[in-house]
C-alpha positions in Angstrom: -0.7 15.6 -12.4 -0.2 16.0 -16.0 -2.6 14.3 -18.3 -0.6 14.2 -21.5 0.2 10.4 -22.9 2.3 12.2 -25.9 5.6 11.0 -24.6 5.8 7.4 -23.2 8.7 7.6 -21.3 10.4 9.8 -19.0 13.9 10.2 -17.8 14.4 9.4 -14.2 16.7 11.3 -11.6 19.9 9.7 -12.7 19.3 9.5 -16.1 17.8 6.4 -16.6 14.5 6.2 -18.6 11.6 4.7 -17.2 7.9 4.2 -18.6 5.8 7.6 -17.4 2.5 6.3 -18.9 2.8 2.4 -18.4 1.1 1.6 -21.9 -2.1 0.7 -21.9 -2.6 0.7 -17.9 -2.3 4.6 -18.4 -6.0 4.4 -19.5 -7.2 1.9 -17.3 -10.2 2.5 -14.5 -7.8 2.2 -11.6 -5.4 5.0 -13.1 -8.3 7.3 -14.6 -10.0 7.0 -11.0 -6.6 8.1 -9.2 -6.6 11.1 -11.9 -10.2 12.2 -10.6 -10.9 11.5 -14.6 -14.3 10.0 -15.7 -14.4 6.0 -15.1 -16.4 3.4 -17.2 -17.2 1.7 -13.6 -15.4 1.7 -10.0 -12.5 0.3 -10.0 -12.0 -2.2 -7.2 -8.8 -4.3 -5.8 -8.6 -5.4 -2.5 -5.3 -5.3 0.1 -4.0 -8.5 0.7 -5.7 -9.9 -2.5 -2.5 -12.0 -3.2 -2.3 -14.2 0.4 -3.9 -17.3 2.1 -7.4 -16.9 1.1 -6.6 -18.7 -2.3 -6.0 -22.2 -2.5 -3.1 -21.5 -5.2 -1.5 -19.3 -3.3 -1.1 -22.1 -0.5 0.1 -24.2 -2.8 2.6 -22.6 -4.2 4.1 -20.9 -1.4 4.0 -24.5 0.6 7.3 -24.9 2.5 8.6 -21.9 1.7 9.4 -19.1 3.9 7.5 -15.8 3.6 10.8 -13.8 3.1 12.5 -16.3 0.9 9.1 -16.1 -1.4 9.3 -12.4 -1.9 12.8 -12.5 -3.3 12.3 -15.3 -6.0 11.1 -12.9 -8.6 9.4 -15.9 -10.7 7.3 -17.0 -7.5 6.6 -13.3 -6.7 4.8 -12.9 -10.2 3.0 -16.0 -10.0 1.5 -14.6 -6.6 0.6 -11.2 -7.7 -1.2 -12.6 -10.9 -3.5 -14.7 -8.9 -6.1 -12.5 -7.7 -5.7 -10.8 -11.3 -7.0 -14.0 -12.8 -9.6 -15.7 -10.4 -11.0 -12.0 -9.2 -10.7 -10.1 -12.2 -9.6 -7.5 -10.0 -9.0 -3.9 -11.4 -5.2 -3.6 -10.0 -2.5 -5.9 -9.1 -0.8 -5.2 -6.1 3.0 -6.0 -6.0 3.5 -9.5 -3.4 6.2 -8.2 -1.2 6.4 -7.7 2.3 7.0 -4.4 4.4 10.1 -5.4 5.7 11.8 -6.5 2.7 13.6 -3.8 2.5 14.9 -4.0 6.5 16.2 -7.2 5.6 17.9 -6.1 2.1 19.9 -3.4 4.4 21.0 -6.2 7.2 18.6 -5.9 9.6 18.2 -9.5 11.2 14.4 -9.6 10.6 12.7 -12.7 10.0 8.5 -13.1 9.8 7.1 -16.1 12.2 3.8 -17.3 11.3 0.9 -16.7 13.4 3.3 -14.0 14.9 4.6 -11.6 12.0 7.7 -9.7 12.3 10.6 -10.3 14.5 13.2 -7.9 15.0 16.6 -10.6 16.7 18.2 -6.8 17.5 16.1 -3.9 18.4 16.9 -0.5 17.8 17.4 1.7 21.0 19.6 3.6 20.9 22.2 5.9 18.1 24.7 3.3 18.2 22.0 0.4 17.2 21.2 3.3 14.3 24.4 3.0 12.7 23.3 -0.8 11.6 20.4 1.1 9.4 22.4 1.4 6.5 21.0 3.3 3.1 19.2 1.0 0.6 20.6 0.8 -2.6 19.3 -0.8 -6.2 21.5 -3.3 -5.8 20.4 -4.9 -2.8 16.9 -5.5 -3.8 17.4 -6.8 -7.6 14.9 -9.4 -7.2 12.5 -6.6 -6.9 13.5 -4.8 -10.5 13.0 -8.6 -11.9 9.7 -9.7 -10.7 8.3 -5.8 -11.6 9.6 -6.7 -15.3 8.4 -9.7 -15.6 4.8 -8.5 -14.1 4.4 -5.6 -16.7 5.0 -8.0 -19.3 2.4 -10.0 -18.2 -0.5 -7.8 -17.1 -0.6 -5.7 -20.0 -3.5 -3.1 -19.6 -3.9 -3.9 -15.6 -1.5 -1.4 -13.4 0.6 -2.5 -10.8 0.7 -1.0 -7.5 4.5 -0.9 -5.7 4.0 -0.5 -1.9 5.9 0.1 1.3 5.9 0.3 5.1 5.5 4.0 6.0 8.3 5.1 8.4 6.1 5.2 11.6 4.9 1.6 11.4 8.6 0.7 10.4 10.2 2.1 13.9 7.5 0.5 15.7 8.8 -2.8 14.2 12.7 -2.0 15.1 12.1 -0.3 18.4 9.9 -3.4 19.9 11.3 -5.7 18.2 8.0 -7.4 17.4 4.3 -6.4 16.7 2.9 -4.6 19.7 -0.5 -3.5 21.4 0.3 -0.7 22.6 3.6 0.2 21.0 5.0 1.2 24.6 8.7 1.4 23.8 7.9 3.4 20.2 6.4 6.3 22.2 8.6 6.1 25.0 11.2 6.9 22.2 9.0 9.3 20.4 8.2 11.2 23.4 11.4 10.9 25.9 14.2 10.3 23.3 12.8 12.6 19.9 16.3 13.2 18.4 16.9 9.2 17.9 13.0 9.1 17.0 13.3 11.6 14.5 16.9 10.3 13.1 15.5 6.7 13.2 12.3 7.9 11.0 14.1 10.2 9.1 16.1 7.3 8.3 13.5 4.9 7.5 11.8 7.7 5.2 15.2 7.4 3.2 14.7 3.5 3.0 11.5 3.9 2.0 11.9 6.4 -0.6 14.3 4.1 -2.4 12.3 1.4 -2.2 9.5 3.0 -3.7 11.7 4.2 -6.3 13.0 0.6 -7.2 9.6 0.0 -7.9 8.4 2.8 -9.5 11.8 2.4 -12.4 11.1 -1.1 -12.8 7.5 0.1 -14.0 5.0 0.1 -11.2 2.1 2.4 -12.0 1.2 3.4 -8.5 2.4 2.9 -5.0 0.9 2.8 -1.5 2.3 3.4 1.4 1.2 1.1 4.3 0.6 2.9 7.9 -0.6 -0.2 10.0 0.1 1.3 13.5 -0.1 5.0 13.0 -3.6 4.8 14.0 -2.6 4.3 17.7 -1.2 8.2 17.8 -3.0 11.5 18.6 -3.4 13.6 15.6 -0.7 16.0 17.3 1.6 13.3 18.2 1.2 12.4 13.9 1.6 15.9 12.9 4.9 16.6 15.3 6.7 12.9 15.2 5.3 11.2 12.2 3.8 13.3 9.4 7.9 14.9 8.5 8.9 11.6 7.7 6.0 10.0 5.4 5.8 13.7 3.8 9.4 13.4 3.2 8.4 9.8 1.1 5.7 11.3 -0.8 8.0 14.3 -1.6 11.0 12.0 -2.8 8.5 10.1 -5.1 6.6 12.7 -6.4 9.0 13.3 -9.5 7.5 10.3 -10.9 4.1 11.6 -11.4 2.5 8.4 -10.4 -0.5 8.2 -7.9 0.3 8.0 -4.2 -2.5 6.3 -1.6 -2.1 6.5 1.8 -3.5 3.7 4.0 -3.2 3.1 8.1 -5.6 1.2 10.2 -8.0 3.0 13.0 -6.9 6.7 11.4 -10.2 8.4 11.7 -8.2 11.3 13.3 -5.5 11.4 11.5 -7.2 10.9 7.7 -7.0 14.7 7.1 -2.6 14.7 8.1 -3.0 12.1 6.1 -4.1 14.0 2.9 -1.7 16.8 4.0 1.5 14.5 3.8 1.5 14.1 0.3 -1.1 11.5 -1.1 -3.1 11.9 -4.0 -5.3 9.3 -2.6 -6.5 8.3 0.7 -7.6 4.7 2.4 -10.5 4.7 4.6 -11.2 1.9 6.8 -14.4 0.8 7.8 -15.0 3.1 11.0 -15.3 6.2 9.0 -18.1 7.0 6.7 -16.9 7.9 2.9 -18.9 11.3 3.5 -17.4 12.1 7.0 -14.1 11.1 5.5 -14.3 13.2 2.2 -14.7 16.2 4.5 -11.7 15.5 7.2 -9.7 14.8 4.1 -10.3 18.0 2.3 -11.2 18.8 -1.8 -8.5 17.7 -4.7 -7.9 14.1 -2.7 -9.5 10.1 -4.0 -10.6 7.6 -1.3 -9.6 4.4 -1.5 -12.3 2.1 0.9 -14.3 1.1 3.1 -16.4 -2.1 3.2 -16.0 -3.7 6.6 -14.2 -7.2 5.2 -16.2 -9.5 7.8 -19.0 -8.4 5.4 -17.6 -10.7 3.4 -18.7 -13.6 5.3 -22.3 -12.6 5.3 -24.7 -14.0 2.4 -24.3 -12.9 -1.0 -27.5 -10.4 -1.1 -25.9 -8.8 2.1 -22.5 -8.3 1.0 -24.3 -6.7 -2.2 -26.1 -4.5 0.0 -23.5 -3.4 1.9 -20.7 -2.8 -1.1 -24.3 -0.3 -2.8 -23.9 1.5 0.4 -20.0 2.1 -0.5 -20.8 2.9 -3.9 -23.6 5.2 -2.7 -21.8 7.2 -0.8 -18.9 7.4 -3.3 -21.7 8.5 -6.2 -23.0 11.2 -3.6 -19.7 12.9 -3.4 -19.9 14.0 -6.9 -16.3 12.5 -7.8 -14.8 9.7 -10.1 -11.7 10.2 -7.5 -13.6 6.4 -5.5 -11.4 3.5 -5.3 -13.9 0.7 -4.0 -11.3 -1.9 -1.4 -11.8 -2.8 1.7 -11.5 -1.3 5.0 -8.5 -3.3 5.5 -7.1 -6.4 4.4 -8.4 -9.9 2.8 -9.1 -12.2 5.9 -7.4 -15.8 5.3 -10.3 -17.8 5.9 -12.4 -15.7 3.4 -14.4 -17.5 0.7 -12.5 -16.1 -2.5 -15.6 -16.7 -4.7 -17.3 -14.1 -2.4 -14.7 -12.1 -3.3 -15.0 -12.8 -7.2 -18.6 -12.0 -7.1 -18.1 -9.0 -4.9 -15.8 -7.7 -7.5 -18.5 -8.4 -10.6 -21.1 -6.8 -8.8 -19.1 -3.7 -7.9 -18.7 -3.6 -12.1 -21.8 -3.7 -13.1 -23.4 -1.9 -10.0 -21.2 1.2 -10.7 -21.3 0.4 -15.0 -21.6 4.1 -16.1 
């Protein structure tokens, strides 16, 4: 990744020209930690920061749909700046939802609460493929407007873009729902792998222009979000899985912004992972930051790993606990550390625990 801020701006693939530096967020902690560049302390942001642990959030998204909210730009930049302002968080991350961009190409998907998403139509077959249409600009403008009215207003803090990763996607589409054990996603995978690999190969295009929407309209970073993936064997990733998220990493990498790479349970899978394109890696809780530097190989960040029902402990043991983190981190001899959570923010969390985890993190790691 270059390093030069000479020239603040870039032309895209069609011509267009888009921020390459982002201003002042170039030099921020978040960005010099995913550039492996010296840090004035570990940055820190947490997934799901932007949700129902904060009372504003609640308030403002009272009585109105989840998908609805993601697509009234205003709204969406209210959302994302909350965390910015009561946490003092070192990242924004973009308020969207994974299957935004199902819904923008007519899939009938709509998210029930306490439930998540529902799929009225799965896909099973190459004729229900046909309805997984190519996403254009134009179907998600919402997204360009909220992004351009965020950049405005965070200034020197980057934003992070984000998307469902291809596997996690299908496992959506082919159950038609959220799933334990994903039983008609590997019966695909394994019995049917032409449709899988058209239907992921598919989804990797979706996903890739998603990320790109995002990216143009001046994100500073994206993650792409592998929920289920953990429930795979590391050859199962490496034959069904890994062509299709490499194949999103590849299609974003002209941008030369940093890529993480997050999935839930992926102990096994954290070195694929690394391999698939990322320039940074989520850990969750499970895997040490030592065990996991190792599986994920040399040149790579790690984003992680405090256990978020920490979070609920008292003050002194959360602080304990996040040292730990930030021990581990200092041991590996790299500025390359993202300190986040093993996974998301719970709902019921305390947010001040959360503000006071993120000041200690600061002036814990204060170089």
């Amino acid at each position: 990744m270059s390093e030069t801020t000479a020239d603040p701006t870039a032309a895209t693939h069609d011509g267009r020209t888009t921020p390459a530096r982002r201003g002042a967020a170039y030099d921020s902690a978040f960005l010099r930690a995913c550039r492996n560049e010296p840090v004035p302390h570990t940055p820190v942001w947490f997934m799901r920061q932007a949700g129902r642990s904060l009372p504003e959030y609640l308030k403002v998204r009272d009585g109105i749909p989840m998908l609805e909210s993601c697509m009234r730009p205003e709204l969406v930049k209210e959302i994302t700046l909350q965390p910015v302002r009561r946490h003092k968080v070192d990242a924004a991350i973009f308020f969207s939802d994974i299957v935004v961009p199902l819904k923008a190409v007519g899939i009938d998907v709509d998210i029930k609460p306490g439930v998540g998403p529902v799929i009225a139509d799965p896909i099973r077959s190459f004729e229900d493929l046909r309805r997984l249409r190519p996403l254009e600009p134009d179907d998600v403008p919402y997204i360009t407007e909220a992004i351009g009215l965020l950049v405005d207003e965070l200034g020197g803090t980057p934003l992070i873009g984000f998307a469902g990763a291809p596997y996690t996607l299908a496992s959506y589409l082919v159950e038609g729902g959220p799933s334990k054990n994903h039983e008609n996603t590997k019966a695909m995978m394994y019995g049917q792998p032409e449709l899988w690999a058209a239907l992921v190969d598919r989804l990797a295009d979706i996903t890739s222009a998603f990320l790109k929407v995002q990216i143009e309209a001046g994100a500073s970073a994206v993650q792409l979000f592998d929920s289920w993936v953990g429930s795979l064997a590391p050859d199962d990733y490496r034959r069904s899985v890994m062509p299709a998220s490499t194949k999103v990493f590849d299609a974003v990498a002209e941008y030369d912004v940093p890529k993480i790479h997050f999935g839930v349970g992926t102990g096994e899978l954290l070195g694929l992972m690394g391999q698939a394109g990322a320039d940074i890696v989520g850990v969750d809780w499970r895997v040490p930051l030592n065990v996991a530097a190792e599986r994920v190989g040399p040149g790579k960040g790690l984003q992680g790993n405090l256990d978020p029902a920490v979070l609920f402990a008292p003050t002194e043991v959360v602080e304990a606990k996040a040292r730990e983190v930030l021990d581990a981190a200092r041991a590996l001899g790299t500025s390359g550390h993202i300190f986040n959570l093993g996974h998301g923010v719970l709902p019921s969390m305390d947010p001040d625990a959360l503000s006071r985890l993120v000041a200690y993190v600061h002036e814990a790691s204060a170089r």
